[in-house]
C-alpha positions in Angstrom: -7.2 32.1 1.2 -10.7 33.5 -0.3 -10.4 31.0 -3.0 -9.7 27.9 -0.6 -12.6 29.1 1.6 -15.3 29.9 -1.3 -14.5 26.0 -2.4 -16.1 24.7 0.3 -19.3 26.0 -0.7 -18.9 23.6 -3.4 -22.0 25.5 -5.6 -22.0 24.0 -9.2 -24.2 26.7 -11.0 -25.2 25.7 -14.2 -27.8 28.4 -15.9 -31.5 28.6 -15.4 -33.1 25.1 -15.4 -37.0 24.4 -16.3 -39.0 21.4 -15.2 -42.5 20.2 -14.5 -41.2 18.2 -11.7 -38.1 20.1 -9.7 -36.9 18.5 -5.9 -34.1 18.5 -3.8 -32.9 15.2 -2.3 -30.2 14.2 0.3 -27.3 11.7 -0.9 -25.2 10.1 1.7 -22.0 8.6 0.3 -20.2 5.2 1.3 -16.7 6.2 1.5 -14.6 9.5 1.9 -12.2 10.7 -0.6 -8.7 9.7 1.2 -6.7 9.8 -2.3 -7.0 13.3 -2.8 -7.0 14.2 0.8 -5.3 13.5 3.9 -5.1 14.5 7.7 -1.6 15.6 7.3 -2.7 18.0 4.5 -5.7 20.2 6.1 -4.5 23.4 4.7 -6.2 21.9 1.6 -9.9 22.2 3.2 -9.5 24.1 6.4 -8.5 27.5 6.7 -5.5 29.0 8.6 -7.4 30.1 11.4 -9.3 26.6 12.0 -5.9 24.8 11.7 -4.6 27.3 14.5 -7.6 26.6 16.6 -7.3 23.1 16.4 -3.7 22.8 17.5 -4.4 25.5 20.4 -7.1 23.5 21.9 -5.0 20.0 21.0 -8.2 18.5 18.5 -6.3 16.3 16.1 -7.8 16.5 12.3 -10.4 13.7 11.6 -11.2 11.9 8.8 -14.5 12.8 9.1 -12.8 16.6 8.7 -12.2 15.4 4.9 -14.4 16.7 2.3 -16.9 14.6 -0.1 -15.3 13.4 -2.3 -15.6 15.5 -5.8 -15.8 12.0 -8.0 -18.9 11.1 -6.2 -20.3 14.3 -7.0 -19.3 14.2 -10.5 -21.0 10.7 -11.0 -24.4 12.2 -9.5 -24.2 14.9 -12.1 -22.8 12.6 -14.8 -25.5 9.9 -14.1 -28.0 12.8 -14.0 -28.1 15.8 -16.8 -30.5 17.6 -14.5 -28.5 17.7 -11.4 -27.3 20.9 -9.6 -25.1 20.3 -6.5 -26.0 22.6 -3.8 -24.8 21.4 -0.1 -22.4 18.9 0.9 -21.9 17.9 4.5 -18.1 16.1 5.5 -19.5 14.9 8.6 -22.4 13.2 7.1 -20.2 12.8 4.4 -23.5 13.1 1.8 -24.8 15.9 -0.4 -28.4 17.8 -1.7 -28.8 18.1 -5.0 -31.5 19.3 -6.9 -32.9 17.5 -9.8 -35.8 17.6 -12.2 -35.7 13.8 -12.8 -38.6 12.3 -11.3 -36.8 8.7 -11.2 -33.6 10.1 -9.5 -33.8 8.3 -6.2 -34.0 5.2 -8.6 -30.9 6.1 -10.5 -29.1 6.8 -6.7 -30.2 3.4 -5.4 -28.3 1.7 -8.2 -25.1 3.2 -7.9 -22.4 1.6 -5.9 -20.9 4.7 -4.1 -24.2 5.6 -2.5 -25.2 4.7 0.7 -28.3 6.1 1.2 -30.7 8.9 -0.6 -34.1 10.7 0.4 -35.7 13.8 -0.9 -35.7 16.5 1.3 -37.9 19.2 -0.8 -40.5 18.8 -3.2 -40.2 23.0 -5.4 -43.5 24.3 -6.4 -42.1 26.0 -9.9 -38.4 25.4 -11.3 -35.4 27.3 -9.5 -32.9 30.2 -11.0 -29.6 29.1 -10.8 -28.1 31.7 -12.4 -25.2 33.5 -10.5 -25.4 36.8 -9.1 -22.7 38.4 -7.8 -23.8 38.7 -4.1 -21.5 37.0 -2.1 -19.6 39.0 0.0 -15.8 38.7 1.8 -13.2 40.4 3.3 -10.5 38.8 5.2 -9.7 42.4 7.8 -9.7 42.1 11.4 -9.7 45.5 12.5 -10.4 46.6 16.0 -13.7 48.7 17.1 -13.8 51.5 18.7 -16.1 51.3 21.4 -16.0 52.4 24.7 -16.6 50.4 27.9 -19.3 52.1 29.5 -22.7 52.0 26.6 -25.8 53.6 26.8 -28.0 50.7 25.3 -31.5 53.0 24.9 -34.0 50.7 24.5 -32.1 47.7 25.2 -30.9 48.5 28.5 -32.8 46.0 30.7 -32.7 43.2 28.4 -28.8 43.6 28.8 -28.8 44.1 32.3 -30.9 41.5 33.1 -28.2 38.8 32.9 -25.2 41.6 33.8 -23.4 41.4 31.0 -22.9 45.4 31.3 -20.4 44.7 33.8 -18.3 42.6 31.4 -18.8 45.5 28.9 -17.3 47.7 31.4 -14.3 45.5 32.3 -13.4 46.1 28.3 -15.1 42.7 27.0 -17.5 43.4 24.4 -16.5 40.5 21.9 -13.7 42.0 20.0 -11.4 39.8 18.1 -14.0 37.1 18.1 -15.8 35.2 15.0 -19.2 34.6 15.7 -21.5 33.2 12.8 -25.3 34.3 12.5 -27.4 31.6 10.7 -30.7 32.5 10.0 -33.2 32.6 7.3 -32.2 36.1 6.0 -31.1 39.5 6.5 -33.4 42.0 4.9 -31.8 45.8 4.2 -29.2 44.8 6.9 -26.3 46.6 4.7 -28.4 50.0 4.5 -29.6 50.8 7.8 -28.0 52.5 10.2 -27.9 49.9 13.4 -25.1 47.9 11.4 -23.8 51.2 9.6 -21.0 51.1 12.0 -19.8 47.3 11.2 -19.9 47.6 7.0 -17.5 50.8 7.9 -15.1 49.2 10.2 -15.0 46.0 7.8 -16.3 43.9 10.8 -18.7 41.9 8.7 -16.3 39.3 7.5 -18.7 37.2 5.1 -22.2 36.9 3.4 -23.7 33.6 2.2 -26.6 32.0 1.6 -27.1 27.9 1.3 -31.3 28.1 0.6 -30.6 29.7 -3.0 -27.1 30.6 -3.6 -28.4 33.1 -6.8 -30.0 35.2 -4.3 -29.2 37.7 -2.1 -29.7 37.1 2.1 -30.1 41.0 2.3 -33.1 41.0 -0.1 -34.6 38.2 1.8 -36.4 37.5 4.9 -36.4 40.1 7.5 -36.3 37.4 10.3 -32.4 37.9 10.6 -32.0 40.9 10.7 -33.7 41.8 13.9 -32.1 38.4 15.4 -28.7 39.7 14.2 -29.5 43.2 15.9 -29.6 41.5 19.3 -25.8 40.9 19.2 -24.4 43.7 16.8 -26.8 46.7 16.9 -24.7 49.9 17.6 -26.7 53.1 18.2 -26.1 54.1 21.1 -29.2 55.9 23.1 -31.6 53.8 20.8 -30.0 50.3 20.7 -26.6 48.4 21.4 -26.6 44.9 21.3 -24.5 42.1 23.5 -21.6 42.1 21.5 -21.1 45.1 19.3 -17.5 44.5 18.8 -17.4 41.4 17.2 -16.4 40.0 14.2 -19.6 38.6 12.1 -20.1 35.8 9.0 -24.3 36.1 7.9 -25.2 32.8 7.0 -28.6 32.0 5.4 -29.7 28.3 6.0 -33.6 28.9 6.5 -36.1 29.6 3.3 -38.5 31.4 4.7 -41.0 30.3 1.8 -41.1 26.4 3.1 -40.7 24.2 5.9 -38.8 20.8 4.9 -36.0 18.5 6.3 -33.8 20.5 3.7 -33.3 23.2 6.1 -31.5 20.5 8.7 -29.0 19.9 5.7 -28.8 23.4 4.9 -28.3 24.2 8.9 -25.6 21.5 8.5 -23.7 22.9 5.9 -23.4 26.7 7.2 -22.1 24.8 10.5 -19.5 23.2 8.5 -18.9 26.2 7.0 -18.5 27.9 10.2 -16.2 24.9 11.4 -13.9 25.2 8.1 -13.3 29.1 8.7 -12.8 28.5 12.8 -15.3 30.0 14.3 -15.6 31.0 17.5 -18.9 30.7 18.7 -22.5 30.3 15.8 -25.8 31.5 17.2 -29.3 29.9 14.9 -32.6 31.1 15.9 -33.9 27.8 14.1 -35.8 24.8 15.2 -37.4 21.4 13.6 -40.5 19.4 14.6 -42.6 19.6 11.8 -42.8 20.1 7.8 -44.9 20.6 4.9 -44.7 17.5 4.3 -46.3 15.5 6.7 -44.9 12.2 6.4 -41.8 13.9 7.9 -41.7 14.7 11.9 -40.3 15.1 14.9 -41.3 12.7 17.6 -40.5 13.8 21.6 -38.6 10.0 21.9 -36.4 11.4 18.7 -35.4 14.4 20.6 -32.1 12.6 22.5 -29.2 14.3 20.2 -28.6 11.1 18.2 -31.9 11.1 15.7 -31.8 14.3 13.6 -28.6 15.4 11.4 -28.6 18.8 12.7 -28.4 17.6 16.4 -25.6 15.2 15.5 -23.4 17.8 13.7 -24.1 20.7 16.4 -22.4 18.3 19.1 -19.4 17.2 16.1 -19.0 21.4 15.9 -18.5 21.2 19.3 -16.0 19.2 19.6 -14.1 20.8 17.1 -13.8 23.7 19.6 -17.0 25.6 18.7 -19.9 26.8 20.7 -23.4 26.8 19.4 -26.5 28.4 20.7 -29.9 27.7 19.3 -33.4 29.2 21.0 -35.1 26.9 22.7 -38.5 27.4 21.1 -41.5 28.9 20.8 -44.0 25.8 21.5 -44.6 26.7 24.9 -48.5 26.8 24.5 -48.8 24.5 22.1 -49.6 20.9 22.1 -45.9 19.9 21.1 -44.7 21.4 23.9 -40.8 20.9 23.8 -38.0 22.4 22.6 -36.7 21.2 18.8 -34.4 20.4 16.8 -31.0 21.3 17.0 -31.7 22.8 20.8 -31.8 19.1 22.2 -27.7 18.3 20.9 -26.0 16.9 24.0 -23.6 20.0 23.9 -25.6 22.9 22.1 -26.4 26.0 24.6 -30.5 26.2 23.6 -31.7 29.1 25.3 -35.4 30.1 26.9 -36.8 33.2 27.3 -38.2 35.7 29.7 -39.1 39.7 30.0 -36.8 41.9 30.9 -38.2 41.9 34.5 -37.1 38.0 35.2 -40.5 36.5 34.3 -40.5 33.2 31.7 -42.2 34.1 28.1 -45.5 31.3 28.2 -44.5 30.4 24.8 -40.8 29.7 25.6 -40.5 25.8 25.1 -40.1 23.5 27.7 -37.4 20.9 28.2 -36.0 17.8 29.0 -34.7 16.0 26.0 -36.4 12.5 25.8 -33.2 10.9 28.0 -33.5 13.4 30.7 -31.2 16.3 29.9 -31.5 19.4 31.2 -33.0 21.9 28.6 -33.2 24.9 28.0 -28.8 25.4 29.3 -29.6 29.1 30.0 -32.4 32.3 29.4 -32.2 35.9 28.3 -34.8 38.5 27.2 -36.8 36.9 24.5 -40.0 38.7 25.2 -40.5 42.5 24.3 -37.2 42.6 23.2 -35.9 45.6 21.7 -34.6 44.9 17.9 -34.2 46.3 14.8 -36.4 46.0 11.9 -35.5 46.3 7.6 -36.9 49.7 7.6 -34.9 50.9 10.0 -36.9 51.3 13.1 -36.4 49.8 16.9 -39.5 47.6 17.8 -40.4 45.0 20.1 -40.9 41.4 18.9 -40.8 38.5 21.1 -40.0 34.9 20.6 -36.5 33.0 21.7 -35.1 33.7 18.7 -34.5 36.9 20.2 -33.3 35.7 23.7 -30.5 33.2 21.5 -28.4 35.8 19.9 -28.6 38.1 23.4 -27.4 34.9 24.9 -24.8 34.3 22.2 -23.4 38.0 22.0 -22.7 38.0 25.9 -20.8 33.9 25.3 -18.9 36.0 22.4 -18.0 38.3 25.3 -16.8 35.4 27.8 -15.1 34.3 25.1 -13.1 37.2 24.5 -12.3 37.6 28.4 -10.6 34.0 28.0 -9.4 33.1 25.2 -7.4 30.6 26.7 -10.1 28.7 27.7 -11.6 25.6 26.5 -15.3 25.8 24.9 -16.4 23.0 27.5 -14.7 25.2 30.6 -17.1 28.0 29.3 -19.6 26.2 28.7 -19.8 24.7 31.9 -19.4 28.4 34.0 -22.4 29.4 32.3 -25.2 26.5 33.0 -23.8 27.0 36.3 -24.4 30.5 36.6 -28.2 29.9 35.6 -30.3 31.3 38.9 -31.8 27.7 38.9 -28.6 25.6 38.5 -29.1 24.1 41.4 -32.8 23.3 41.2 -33.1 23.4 37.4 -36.9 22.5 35.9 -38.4 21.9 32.5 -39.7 25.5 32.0 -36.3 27.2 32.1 -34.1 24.5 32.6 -30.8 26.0 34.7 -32.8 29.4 34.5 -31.3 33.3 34.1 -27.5 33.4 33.5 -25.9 35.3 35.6 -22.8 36.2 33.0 -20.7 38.2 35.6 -21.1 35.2 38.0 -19.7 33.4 34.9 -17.0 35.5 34.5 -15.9 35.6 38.2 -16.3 31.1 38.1 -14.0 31.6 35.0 -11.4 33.5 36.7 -10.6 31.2 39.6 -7.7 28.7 39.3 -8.9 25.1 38.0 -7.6 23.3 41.1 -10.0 25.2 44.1 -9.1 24.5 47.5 -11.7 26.1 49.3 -15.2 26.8 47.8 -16.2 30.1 48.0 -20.3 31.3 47.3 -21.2 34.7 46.5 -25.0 35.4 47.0 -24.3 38.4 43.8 -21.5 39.5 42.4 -23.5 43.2 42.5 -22.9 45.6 45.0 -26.3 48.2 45.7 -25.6 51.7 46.6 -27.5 51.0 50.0 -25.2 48.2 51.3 -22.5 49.0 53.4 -20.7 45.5 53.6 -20.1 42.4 51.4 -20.7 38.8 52.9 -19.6 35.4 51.0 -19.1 31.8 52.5 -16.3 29.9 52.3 -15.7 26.1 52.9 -12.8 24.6 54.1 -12.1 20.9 55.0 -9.2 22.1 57.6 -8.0 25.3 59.2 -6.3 27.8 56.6 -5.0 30.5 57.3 -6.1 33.9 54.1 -5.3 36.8 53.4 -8.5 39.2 52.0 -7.1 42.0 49.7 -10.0 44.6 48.3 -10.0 47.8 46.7 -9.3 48.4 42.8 -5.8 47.2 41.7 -4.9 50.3 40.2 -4.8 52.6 43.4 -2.4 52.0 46.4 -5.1 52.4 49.2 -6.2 49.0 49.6 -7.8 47.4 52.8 -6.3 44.0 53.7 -7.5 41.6 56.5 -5.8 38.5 57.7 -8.1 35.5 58.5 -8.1 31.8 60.0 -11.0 29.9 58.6 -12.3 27.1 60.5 -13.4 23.5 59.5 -16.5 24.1 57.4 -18.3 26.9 56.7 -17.1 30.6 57.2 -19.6 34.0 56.6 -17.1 36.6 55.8 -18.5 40.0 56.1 -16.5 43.2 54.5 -17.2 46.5 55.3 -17.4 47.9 51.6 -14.3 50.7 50.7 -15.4 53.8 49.1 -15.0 53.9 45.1 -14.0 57.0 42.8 -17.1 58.4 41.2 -15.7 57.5 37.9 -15.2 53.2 38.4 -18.6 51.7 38.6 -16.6 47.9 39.9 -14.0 46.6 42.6 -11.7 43.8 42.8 -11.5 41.4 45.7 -8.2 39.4 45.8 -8.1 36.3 48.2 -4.3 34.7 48.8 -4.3 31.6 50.6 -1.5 31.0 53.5 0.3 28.3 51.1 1.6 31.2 48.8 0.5 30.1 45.8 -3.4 29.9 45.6 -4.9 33.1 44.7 -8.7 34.4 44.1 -9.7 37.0 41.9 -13.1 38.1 41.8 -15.1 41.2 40.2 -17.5 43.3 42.1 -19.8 45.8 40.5 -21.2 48.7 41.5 -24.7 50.3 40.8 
């Protein structure tokens, strides 16, 4: 399985190459390579565990799941000497190469099997292409031992500010889950001690980096590694992150030396990377409105989903049964204004962010997208947050970069809680459990996401009768009763069950709701010093329907 999964990196390294006039360049390709590969044969470039996925959430494989084809890449390289292959996208179905041949996009527009071809990067000196052996993999699912009920130090409020604690303390804290951190590197992340605990329990499952495959993402940019801290960190009194029991691929698709419409390819090919292995969920702290080079940029009219590459294969990885998050942006003050690139796919979570006391960051990004979408889907702490740093500190840094892997970390944990759930269903429960989804803005879109609201939406059969509104999900130590509304279109007859499941002393009260609206008002039971959350079970007279919701107590 290693092998099959290091192919699709498809990296021909060749030796040290010198030239006076180096670039990289995009190639889009006519036609897909259906001799060699076929639907009915995915095991041949998709791993087991993206097959598995595929059949458990009923996605048939594409065509456009089918490689680029190998003799198309071969004739680049045989019509130029100079060539390297270093990304190929099956979506796109194209590939960037890098060349020292100043005439190559001349060469590519005479040859029959290319469609299309641009250059993407102009290199200020000659690349290193020689192969160090830095890549790292380990196929191990082994389960963390970490218990429900953390003391997150310094991170405590950004946590609880979107309640994801409470998950936590129901047991979900992202274990068993693949999520996929791509970022523009990970600087001393395998030597200090926040992610000590993940090299030991083998829970970082791969290390790769798409900007220069002869280089090590740990000896690069430090950006990474404090994103990656959001969702992994596990020190508990100084920092635990969102989801410190999941399982983790480092992906490097930004160069932090440059700013080029490279970096969308790049961003492209570690999402088809995370597609081929069957990701769960892929969190990027990366965005795209303008370059280096000027005569690239991002219009507002472009941001709609369809325009950029990365936009258009963030929604694809989505319907392949992924979720991706992106931040929003940091353009808040700033002329541009909006979010960017990927944050305004049609299906992509982007995420804003606030302080940890509910207030938006001014330099979070605004939406809509240029049709009218909501943006940004959700927020989280992306201002003063707590993170770690390459020498092996805890310090505040601010930008929604932070608030996207927080975000993505607590999805990981939803995730987890249902795995039997589609990617839309969850999705959907958590732009609905923003604190603005019903009056959603351009600031913060459908606002602060409530996650244990998103839980408790999750947990309800698909096929409501009744609609049932919770003002919080949180119980405070001064409240002596719980009130909810629920909305009937006829009189039904419920019975209320409350108490925690596992102790026989339960209260129970039998009800007749009335046409409309009905305030139900409980008098709260008394709790074991030892459970910090209660259950609240609602049967309806019909036998069949049930509720289940979680209540936690501070």
């Amino acid at each position: 399985m290693k092998n099959t999964i290091l192919t699709f990196l498809l990296f021909f390294i060749t030796g040290t190459i010198f030239s006076q006039t180096p670039a990289k360049y995009w190639v889009q390709f006519k036609e897909k390579d259906t001799e060699n590969y076929s639907v009915k044969t995915p095991e041949r470039f998709l791993s087991l565990n993206a097959i598995e996925k595929r059949a458990k959430l009923g996605i048939p494989i594409a065509e456009e799941d089918i490689p680029v084809s190998r003799k198309h890449i071969a004739t680049v390289l045989m019509l130029d000497s100079t060539a390297v292959l270093l990304t190929t996208s099956k979506w796109h179905n194209g590939a960037t190469f890098y060349s020292e041949n100043p005439d190559f996009i001349t060469v590519m527009n005479h040859c029959d099997i290319v469609r299309y071809v641009e250059q993407t990067f102009t290199c200020k000196e000659p690349e290193s292409f020689i192969l160090e052996n830095i890549n790292y993999f380990n196929e191990n699912t082994p389960k963390a031992d970490i218990p429900d009920d953390l003391d997150y130090g310094y991170g405590t409020k950004q946590i609880q500010i979107n309640n994801i604690h409470w998950l936590h303390r129901l047991g979900f804290k992202g274990e068993g889950v693949l999520l996929q951190v791509q970022d523009g590197g990970f600087r001393n992340s395998d030597s200090i001690r926040h992610f000590r605990q993940h090299f030991e329990d083998q829970r970082v499952r791969g290390v790769f980096n798409f900007v220069q495959p002869a280089k090590s993402t740990f000896r690069d940019g430090s950006h990474g590694t404090g994103v990656w801290s959001c969702i992994a960190s596990y020190l508990p009194g100084v920092l635990v992150g969102s989801a410190p029991a999941c399982s983790f691929y480092l992906v490097q698709t930004e160069d932090p030396r440059t700013e080029n419409v490279i970096e969308e390819d790049n961003w492209v090919a570690g999402l088809e990377f995370a597609d081929s292995l069957g990701i769960d969920i892929l969190t990027s702290s990366l965005g795209y409105t303008t370059f280096d080079d000027s005569t690239y940029y991002r219009s507002y009219s472009s941001l709609n989903g369809q325009t950029s590459r990365a936009s258009l294969a963030a929604d694809i990885a989505v319907s392949k049964g992924m979720i991706v998050v992106n931040s929003a942006g940091n353009a808040g003050r700033d002329k541009w204004h909006y979010i960017g690139v990927p944050a305004d796919a049609n299906h992509v979570l982007s995420i804003g962010a606030v302080n940890t006391e509910g207030k938006r960051a001014p330099f979070s990004s605004y939406g809509p997208t240029f049709d009218g979408r909501v943006k940004p889907d959700g927020a989280a702490v992306g201002w003063n947050t707590m993170v770690a740093t390459p020498n092996d500190k805890s310090f505040p840094g601010s930008g929604t970069s932070y608030a996207a892997p927080i975000f993505a970390g607590m999805v990981a944990c939803l995730i987890q809680a249902f795995p039997d759930r589609t990617n839309f269903e969850i999705i959907d429960a958590v732009r609905k459990s923003g604190n603005q989804y019903a009056t959603p803005d351009s600031a913060l879109g459908y606002g602060i996401t409530d996650f244990l609201k998103a839980y408790n939406l999750l947990l309800q059969p698909e096929n409501k009768n009744l609609d049932i509104s919770f003002n919080t999900f949180v119980i405070h130590n001064k409240d002596k009763n719980i009130s909810f509304n629920i909305a009937t279109n006829n009189n039904t007859k419920i019975t209320i069950t409350y108490g925690l499941r596992d102790v026989e002393k339960k209260k129970s009260k039998n009800l007749i709701l009335k046409l409309c609206v009905n305030k139900i008002t409980l008098p709260i039971p008394k709790l074991p010093k030892n459970r910090k959350y209660d259950f609240l079970d609602i049967k309806i007279d019909d036998g069949e329907t049930e509720y289940h919701y979680v209540l936690g107590r501070e």
